[in-house]
C-alpha positions in Angstrom: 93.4 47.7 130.1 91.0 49.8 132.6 87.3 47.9 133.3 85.6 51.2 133.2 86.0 55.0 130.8 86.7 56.9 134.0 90.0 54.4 134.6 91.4 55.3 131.5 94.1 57.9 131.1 92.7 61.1 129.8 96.4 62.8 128.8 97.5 62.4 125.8 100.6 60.0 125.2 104.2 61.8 125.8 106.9 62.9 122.9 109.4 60.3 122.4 112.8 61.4 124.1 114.9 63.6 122.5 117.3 60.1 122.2 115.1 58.0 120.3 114.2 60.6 117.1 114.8 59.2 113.8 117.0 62.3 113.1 119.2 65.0 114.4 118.6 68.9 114.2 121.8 68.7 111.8 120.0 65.9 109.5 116.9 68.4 109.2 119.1 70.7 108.0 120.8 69.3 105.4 117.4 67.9 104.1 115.6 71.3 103.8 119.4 72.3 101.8 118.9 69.5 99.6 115.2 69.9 99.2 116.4 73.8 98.4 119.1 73.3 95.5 117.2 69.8 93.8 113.6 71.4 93.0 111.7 69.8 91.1 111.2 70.6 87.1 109.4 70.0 84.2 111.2 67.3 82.1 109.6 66.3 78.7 110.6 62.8 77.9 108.9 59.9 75.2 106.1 57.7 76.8 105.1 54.0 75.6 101.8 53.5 74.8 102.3 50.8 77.8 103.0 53.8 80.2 106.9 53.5 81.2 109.7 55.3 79.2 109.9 55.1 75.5 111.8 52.9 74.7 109.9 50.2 76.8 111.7 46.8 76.9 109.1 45.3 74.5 110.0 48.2 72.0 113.9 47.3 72.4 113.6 43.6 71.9 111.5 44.3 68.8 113.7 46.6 67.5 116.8 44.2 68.1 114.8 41.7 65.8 114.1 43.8 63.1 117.7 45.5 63.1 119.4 41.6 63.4 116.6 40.2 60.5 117.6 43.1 58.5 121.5 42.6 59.2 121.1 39.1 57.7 119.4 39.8 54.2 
């Protein structure tokens, strides 16, 4: 680490090397087809009060009581 501002290097920092990217030119590719043919839509679906999808798993085992409880009468 320079003592003094003026030591410091005043470029900055190089692009990482064509071998160390994360993904090819092909990979980019095939993501922006994906992203084309999957857009996103507008899906109406149930909601628990609780926030996740209706039936929540507190719903289901309630439901499983009432149903066996009203099996056995």
């Amino acid at each position: 680490m320079p003592d003094r501002p003026d030591e410091s290097p005043t470029d900055p920092p190089a692009p990482a090397p064509a071998e160390r990217r994360l993904a090819s030119d092909q990979d980019v590719e095939d993501a922006d087809d994906v992203l084309f043919s999957h857009p996103p839509r507008v899906v109406r679906r149930w909601l628990c009060e609780c926030g996740v999808d209706y039936p929540c798993a507190e719903v289901r085992f309630a439901l499983l009581v009432k149903s066996s409880a009203e099996a056995g009468e």
